[in-house]
C-alpha positions in Angstrom: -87.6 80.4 -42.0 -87.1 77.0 -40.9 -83.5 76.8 -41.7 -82.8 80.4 -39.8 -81.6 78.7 -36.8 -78.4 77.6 -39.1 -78.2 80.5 -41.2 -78.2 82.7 -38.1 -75.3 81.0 -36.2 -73.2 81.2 -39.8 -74.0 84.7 -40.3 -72.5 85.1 -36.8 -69.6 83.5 -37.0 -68.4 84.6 -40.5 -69.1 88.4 -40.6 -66.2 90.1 -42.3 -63.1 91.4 -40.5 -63.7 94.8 -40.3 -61.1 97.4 -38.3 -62.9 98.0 -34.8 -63.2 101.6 -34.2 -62.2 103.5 -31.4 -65.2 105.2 -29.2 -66.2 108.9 -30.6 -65.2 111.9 -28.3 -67.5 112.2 -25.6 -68.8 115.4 -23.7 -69.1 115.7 -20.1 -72.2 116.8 -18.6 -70.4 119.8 -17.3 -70.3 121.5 -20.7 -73.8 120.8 -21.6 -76.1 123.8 -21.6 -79.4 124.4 -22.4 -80.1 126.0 -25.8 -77.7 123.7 -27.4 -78.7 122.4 -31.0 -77.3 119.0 -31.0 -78.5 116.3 -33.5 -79.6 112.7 -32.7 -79.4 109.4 -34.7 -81.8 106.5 -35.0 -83.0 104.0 -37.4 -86.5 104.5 -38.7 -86.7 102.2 -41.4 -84.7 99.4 -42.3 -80.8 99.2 -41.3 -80.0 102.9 -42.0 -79.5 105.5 -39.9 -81.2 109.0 -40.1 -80.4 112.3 -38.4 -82.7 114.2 -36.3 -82.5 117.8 -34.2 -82.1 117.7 -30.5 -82.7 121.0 -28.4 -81.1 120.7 -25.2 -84.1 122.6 -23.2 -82.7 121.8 -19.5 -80.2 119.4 -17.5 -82.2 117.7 -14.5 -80.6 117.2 -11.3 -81.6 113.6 -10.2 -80.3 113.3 -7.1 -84.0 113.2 -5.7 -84.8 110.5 -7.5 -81.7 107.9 -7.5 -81.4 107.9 -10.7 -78.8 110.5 -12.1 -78.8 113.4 -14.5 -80.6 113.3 -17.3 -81.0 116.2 -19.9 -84.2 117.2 -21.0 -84.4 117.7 -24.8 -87.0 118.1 -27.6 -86.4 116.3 -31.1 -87.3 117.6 -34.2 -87.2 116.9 -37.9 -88.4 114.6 -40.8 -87.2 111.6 -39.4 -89.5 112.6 -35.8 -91.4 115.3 -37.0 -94.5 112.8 -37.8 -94.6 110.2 -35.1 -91.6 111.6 -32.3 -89.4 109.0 -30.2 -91.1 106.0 -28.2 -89.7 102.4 -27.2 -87.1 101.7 -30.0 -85.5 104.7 -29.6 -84.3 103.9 -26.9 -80.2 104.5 -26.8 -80.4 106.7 -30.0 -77.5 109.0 -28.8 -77.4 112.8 -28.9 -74.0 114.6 -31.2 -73.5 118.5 -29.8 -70.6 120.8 -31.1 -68.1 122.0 -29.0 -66.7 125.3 -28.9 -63.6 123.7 -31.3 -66.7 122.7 -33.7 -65.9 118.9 -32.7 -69.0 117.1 -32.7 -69.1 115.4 -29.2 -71.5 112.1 -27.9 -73.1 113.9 -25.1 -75.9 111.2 -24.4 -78.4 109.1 -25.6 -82.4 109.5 -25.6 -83.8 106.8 -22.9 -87.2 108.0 -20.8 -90.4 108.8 -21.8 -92.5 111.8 -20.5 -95.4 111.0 -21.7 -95.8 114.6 -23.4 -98.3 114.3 -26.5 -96.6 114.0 -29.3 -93.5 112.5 -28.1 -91.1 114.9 -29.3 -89.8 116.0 -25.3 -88.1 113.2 -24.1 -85.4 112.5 -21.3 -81.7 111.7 -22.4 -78.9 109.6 -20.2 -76.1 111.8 -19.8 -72.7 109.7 -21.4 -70.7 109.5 -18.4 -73.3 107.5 -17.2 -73.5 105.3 -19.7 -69.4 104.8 -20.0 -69.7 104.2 -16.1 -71.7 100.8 -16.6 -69.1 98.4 -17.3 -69.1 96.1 -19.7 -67.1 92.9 -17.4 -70.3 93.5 -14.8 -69.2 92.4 -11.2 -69.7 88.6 -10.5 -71.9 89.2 -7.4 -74.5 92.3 -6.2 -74.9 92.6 -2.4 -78.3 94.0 -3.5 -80.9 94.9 -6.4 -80.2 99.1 -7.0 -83.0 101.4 -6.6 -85.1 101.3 -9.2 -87.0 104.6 -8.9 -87.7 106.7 -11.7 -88.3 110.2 -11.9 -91.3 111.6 -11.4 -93.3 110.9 -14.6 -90.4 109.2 -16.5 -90.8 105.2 -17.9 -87.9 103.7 -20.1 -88.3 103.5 -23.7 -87.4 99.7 -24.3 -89.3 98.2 -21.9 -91.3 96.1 -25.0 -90.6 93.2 -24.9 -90.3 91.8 -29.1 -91.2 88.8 -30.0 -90.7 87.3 -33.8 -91.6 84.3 -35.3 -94.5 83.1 -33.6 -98.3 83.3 -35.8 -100.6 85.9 -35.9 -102.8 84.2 -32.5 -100.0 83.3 -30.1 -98.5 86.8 -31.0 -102.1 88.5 -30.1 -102.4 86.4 -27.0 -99.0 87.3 -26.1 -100.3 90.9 -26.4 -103.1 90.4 -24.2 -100.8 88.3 -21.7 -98.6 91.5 -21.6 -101.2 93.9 -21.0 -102.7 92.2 -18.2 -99.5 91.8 -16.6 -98.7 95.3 -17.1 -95.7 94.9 -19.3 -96.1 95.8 -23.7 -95.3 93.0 -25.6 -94.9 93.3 -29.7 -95.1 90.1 -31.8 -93.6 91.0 -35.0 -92.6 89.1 -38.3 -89.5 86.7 -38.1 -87.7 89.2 -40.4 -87.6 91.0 -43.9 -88.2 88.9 -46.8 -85.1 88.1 -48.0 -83.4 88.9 -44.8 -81.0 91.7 -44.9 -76.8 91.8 -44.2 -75.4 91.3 -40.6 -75.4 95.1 -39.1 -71.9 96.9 -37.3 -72.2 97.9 -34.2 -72.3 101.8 -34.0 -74.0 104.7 -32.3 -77.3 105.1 -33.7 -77.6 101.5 -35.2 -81.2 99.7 -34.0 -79.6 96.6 -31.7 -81.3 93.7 -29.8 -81.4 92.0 -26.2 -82.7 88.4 -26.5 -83.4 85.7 -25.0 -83.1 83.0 -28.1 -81.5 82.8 -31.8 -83.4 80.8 -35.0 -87.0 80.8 -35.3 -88.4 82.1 -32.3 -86.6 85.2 -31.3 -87.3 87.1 -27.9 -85.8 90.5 -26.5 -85.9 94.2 -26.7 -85.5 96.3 -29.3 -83.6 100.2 -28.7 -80.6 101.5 -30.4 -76.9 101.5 -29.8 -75.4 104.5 -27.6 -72.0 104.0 -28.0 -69.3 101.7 -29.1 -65.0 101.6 -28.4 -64.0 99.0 -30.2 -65.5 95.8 -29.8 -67.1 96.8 -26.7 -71.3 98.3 -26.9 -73.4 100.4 -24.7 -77.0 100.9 -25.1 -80.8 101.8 -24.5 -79.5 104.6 -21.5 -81.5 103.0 -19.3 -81.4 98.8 -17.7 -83.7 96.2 -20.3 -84.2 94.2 -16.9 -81.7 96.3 -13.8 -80.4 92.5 -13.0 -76.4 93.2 -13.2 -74.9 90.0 -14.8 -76.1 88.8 -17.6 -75.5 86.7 -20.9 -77.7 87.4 -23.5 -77.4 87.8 -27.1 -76.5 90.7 -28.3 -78.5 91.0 -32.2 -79.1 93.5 -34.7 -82.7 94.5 -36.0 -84.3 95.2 -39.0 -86.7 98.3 -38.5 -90.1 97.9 -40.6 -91.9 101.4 -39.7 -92.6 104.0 -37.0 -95.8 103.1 -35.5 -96.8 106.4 -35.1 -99.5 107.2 -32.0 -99.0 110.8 -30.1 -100.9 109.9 -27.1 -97.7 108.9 -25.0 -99.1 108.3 -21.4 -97.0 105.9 -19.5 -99.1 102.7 -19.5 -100.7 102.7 -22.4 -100.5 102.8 -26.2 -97.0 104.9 -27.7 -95.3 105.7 -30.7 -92.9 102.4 -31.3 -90.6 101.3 -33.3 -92.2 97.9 -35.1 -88.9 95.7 -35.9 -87.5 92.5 -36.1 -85.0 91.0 -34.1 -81.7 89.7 -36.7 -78.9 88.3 -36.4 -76.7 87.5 -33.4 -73.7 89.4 -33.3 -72.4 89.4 -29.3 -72.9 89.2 -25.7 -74.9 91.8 -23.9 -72.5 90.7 -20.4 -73.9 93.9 -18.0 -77.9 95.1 -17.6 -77.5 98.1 -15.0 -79.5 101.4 -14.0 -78.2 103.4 -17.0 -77.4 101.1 -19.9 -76.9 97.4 -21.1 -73.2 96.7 -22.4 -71.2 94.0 -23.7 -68.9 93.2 -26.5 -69.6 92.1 -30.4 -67.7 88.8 -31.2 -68.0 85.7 -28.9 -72.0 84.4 -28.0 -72.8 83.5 -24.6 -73.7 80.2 -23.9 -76.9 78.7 -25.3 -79.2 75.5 -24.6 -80.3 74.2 -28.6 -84.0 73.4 -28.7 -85.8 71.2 -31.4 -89.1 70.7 -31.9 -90.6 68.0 -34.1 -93.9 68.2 -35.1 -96.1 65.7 -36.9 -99.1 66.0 -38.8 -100.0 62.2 -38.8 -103.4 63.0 -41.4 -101.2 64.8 -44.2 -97.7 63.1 -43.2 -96.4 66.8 -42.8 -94.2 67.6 -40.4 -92.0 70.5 -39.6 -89.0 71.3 -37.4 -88.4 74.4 -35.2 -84.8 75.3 -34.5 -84.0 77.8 -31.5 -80.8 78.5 -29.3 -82.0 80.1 -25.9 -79.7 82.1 -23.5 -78.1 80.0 -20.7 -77.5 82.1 -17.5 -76.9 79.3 -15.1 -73.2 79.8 -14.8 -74.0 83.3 -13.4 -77.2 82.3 -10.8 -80.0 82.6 -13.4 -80.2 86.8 -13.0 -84.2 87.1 -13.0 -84.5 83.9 -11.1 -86.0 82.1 -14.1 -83.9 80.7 -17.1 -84.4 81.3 -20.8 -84.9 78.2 -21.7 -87.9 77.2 -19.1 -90.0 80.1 -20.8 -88.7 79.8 -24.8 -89.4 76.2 -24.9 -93.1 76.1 -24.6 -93.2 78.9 -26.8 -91.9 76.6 -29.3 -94.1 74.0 -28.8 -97.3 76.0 -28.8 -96.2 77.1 -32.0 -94.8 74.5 -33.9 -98.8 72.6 -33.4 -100.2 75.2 -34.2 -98.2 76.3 -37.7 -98.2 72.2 -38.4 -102.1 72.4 -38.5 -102.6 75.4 -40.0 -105.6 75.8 -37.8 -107.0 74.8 -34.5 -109.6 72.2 -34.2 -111.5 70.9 -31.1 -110.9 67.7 -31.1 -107.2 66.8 -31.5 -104.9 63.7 -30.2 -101.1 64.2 -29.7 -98.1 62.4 -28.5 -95.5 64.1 -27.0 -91.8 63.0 -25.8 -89.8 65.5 -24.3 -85.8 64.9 -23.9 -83.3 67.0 -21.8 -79.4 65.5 -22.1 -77.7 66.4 -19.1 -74.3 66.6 -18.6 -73.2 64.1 -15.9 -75.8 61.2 -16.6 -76.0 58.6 -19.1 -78.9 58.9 -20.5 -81.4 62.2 -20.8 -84.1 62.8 -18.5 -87.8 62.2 -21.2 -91.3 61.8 -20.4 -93.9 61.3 -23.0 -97.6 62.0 -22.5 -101.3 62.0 -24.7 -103.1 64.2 -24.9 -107.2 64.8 -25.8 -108.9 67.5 -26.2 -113.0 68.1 -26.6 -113.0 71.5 -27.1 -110.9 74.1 -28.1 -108.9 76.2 -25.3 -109.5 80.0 -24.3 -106.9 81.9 -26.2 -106.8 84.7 -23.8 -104.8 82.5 -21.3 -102.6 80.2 -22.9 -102.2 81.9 -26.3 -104.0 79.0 -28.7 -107.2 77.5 -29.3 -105.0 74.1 -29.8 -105.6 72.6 -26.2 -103.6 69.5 -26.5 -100.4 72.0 -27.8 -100.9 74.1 -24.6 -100.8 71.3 -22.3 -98.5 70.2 -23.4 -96.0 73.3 -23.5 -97.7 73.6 -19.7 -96.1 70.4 -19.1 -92.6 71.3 -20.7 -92.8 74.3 -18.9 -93.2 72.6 -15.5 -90.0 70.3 -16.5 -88.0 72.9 -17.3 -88.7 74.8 -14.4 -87.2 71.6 -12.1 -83.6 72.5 -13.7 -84.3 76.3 -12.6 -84.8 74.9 -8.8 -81.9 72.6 -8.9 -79.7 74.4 -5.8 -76.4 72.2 -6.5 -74.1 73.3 -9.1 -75.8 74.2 -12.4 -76.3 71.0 -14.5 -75.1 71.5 -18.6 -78.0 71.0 -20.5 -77.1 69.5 -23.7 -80.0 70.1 -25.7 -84.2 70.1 -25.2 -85.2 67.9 -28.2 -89.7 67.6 -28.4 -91.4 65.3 -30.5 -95.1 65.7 -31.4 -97.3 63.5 -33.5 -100.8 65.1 -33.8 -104.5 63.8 -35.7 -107.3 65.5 -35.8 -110.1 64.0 -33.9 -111.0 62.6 -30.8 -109.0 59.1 -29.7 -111.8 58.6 -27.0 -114.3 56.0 -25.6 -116.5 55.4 -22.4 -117.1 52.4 -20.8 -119.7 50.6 -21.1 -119.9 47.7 -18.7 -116.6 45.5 -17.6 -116.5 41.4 -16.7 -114.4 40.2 -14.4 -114.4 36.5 -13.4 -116.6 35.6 -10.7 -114.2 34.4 -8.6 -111.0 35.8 -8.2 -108.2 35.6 -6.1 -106.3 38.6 -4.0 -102.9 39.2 -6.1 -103.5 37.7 -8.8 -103.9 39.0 -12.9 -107.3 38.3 -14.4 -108.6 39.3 -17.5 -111.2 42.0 -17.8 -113.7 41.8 -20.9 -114.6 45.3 -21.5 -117.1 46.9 -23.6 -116.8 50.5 -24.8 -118.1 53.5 -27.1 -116.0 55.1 -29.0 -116.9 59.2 -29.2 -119.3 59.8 -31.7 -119.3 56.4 -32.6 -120.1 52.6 -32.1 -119.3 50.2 -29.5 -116.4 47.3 -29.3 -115.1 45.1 -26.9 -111.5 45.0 -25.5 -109.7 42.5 -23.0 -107.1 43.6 -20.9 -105.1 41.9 -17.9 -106.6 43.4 -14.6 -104.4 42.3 -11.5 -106.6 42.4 -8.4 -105.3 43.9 -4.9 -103.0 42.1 -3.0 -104.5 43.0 -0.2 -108.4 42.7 -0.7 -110.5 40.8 1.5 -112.1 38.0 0.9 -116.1 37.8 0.0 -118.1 39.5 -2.1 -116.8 42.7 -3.4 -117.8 45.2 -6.2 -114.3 47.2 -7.8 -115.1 50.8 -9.5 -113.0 51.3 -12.5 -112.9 55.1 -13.6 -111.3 56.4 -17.0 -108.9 59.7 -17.4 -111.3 62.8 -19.5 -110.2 64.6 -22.2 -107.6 67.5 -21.3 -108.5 71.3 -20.4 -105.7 73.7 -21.0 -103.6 75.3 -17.7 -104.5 78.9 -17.4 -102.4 81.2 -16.8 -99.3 79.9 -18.5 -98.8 82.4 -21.1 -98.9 85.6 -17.7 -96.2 83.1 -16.0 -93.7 83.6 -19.3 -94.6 87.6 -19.2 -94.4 88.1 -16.2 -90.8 89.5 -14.6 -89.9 87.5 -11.1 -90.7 84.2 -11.8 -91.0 81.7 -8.7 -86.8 81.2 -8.5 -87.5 77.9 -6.2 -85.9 79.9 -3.3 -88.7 77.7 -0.9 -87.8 74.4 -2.4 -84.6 72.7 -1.9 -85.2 71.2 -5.3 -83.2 68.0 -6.6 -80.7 66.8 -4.2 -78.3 65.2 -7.3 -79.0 64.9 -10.5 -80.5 61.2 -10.6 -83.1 63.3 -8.7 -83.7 65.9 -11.2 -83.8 63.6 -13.7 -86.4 62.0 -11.5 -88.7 65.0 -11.4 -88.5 65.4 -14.8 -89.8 62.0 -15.5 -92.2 62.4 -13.3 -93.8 64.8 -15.6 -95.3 61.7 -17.6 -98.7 60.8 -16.8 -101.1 57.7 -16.6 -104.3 58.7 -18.6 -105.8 55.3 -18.5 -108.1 53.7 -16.7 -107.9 53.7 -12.4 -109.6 50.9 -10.3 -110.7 51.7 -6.7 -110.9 48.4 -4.5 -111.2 47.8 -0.6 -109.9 51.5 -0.3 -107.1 51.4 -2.5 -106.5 53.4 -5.6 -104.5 51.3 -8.6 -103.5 51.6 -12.1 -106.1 48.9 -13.8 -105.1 48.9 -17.6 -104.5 51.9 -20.8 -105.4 51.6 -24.5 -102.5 52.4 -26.8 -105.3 53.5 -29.6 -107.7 55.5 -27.3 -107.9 57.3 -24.3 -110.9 55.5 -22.2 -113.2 57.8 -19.8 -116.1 57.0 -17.9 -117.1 55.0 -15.0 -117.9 51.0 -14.8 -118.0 48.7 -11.9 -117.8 44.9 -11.4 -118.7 42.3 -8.8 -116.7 39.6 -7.6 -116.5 36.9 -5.1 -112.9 37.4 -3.5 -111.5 34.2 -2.4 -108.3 32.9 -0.2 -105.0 33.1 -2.1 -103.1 29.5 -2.3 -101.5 28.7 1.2 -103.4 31.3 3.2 
């Protein structure tokens, strides 16, 4: 699937030139009664649609609760009659006859009552739908209500991801749960993928985040379509107005079927892929999503090197992630600060095929930026003893989640840049990882016995390598301008082996990410660039003299930990 990033972006650009239909007759609300036998349409395998029977039992006033009519309706039929509707189904729209025998779009399944068995729903009348606009306004004098009736919770809130493993898609899960929102990690795709999808009402349709090998959205089903323009789920993905996301077609595998449907917990869903990227999703209000099949929205690529340096194999992760910047950055957090760690926990952990303890890594991170010469990088190592807690940070590869900590916390600096949104021309990551431990402790350190303030000396230093034998190393030690003379003893201390961040996996899930509205953040660009450098790290060894805290020395081969100390007689400098 490594070569879906390309395939993706051709499939997009080259579907076949196909008329675009004009939008099916609709039905006002007005002539919908109760009693009507209407029939639905979803996909429930595959990229076909099936037909399914809608009773219209009653039409619900919603003025109470701020968030419109909706029609009450029970579904029935093979296609439902086994597992009834649940997030996936989300937009599926609802066909009644008129008195002419015209079969009219009346509105499309959207809310959840959590009724066992699933089969008595909530449907978004279509004049609601129509009335989100696809060209959303440019500015919001303030977030809508988001109230929901009484017992009633959207049917696409899941949020799908594809293309990750087995663990990060279980700690993703877990991530979800505890922050109250339902993720699904499903396969990249069918094997053998499967033929770009039209647009129409009742087709299975995606909101994502990212294109190529990691993919993240909701899946729900198309409501309505005039031409090239799409409505969908009946109901917001995230209520933020604006928006320019991808707009993708899925590939449904089954219909997870579980009756107990109480809001919060375990449902009947639909189990589906993400596919290819066909549009723009341009509007995300109260009752629908919209936008238009044809041109993509802007996207940041990503590209993620990874290097097994035991085996000599490597493998390279392609992805395209959403850019909202142009339009304020909707949720407050971009797609691309969240989608690129997800790479990067992924790509070490598919390289290795496994997650051992003990693991040494270098990584170099690049952002281009439009407007400056070169990109903003940083490059770090990283140890690790022991493996990390996969409950929090979605591997047991420790070194791979600090490092996607530390790409996270780059990224983030271009989300609290307040001057005009910088271009970002790309997020390119380089990882070389070997198993085992690059470590050692000191052992003892010589310094000359007389030394002078301000001057570079060389250090004769013996260490232990981890589970291993001793050596000797020299290294250039420049003692403190500024240290008094006489007798002295300078403390050397070593950087330990790296513990994963907590808590970074719940920061992606989460909705409302810190949007940096307390920082001024960068002043120019120079200065983001700045902050993103600043991401490096020295992991070598520190020296503590006369008060002062300095950088002593680093080992290219190993990191060095521990604690050694030296005595020296301090004498005048030349001249003083």
């Amino acid at each position: 699937m490594r070569a879906r990033l390309l395939a993706t972006t051709v499939a997009a650009l080259l579907l076949p030139a196909t008329p675009a239909a004009a939008g099916d007759p609709i039905m006002p609300l007005s002539q919908v009664r109760s009693g009507m036998q209407c029939t639905g349409y979803s996909v429930v395998h595959g990229t076909e649609i099936s037909s399914f029977g809608v009773e219209i039992l009653d039409v619900i006033d919603g003025d109470a609760s701020g968030q419109g009519p909706r029609l009450l309706v029970r579904v029935s039929g093979p296609a439902v009659d086994g597992t009834g509707v649940g997030p996936g189904f989300s937009g599926s729209p609802i066909y009644c006859r008129d008195e002419q025998g015209t079969d009219r779009n009346a509105g499309a399944i959207s809310e959840s009552l959590g009724e066992y068995g699933g089969d008595v729903v909530l449907a978004t009348p279509i004049e609601a739908i129509l009335g989100t606009p696809v060209d959303a306004p440019t500015a919001r004098a303030s977030r809508r209500d988001r109230a929901l009736m009484a017992r009633a919770k959207p049917l696409a809130t899941p949020l799908t991801v594809t293309g990750v493993s087995a663990a990060l898609g279980r700690a993703l899960e877990r991530a979800g749960r505890k922050a109250g929102r339902q993720v699904i990690a499903a396969p990249a795709g069918p094997l053998g993928t499967f033929a770009p999808q039209p647009m129409r009402p009742g087709a299975a349709v995606g909101v994502s985040y990212s294109m190529g090998d990691i993919q993240v959205g909701a899946i729900g089903t198309v409501a309505y379509t005039d031409e090239d323009r799409v409505w969908a789920f009946g109901h917001p993905f995230e209520n933020a107005g604006e928006r320019r996301l991808l707009l993708q077609d899925a590939y449904v595998y089954r219909v997870i079927d579980n009756p107990v449907a109480i809001p919060g917990a375990a449902s009947t869903y639909k189990y589906a892929s993400l596919g290819h990227t066909l549009g723009t999703i341009t509007n995300d209000e109260r009752d629908a999503v919209a936008g238009r099949t044809g041109a993509l929205p802007p996207t940041v690529p990503i590209r993620v090197f990874a290097n097994d340096l035991d085996t000599e194999r490597s493998t390279v992760t392609g992805i395209r992630a959403a850019d909202e910047s142009r339009i304020g950055l909707p949720e407050g957090a971009s797609p691309l600060s969240f989608i690129a760690p997800l790479a990067v926990t992924e790509a070490a952990g598919s390289l290795l095929r496994s997650a051992p303890g003990r693991l040494t890594a270098n990584v170099c991170v690049q952002v281009s930026i439009g407007g400056l010469a070169r990109p903003a990088r940083f490059c770090n190592r990283y140890v690790s003893a022991f493996p990390a807690d996969e409950d929090f940070v979605g591997t047991a590869n420790t070194v791979a989640a600090r490092a996607s900590s530390d790409v996270f916390e780059a990224l983030t600096a271009i989300d609290d840049y307040q001057g005009k949104p910088p271009r970002i021309g790309e997020v390119a990551v380089r990882m070389d990882l070997e198993r085992g431990e690059q470590r050692a402790f000191l052992r003892s350190i010589r310094l000359p016995a007389r030394v002078r303030a301000g001057r570079t000396v060389k250090a004769r230093v013996t260490l232990r390598r981890v589970r291993g034998s001793t050596f000797k190393r020299t290294y250039r030690v420049k003692i403190p301008r500024g240290l008094r003379a006489g007798q002295r003893t300078i403390r050397f201390a070593g950087t330990d082996a790296d513990v994963a961040d907590d808590g970074l996996l719940g920061a992606i899930i989460i909705d409302g990410l810190d949007d940096g509205a307390g920082d001024p953040g960068p002043k120019n660009l120079q200065a983001l660039a700045e902050r993103i450098r600043s991401t490096e790290r020295f992991d070598g060894v520190r020296m503590l003299a006369g008060g002062d805290v300095s950088r002593a020395f680093r080992d290219a081969d190993v990191r060095i930990s521990g604690r050694a100390s030296a005595t020296v007689r301090v004498v005048r400098r030349s001249g003083s």
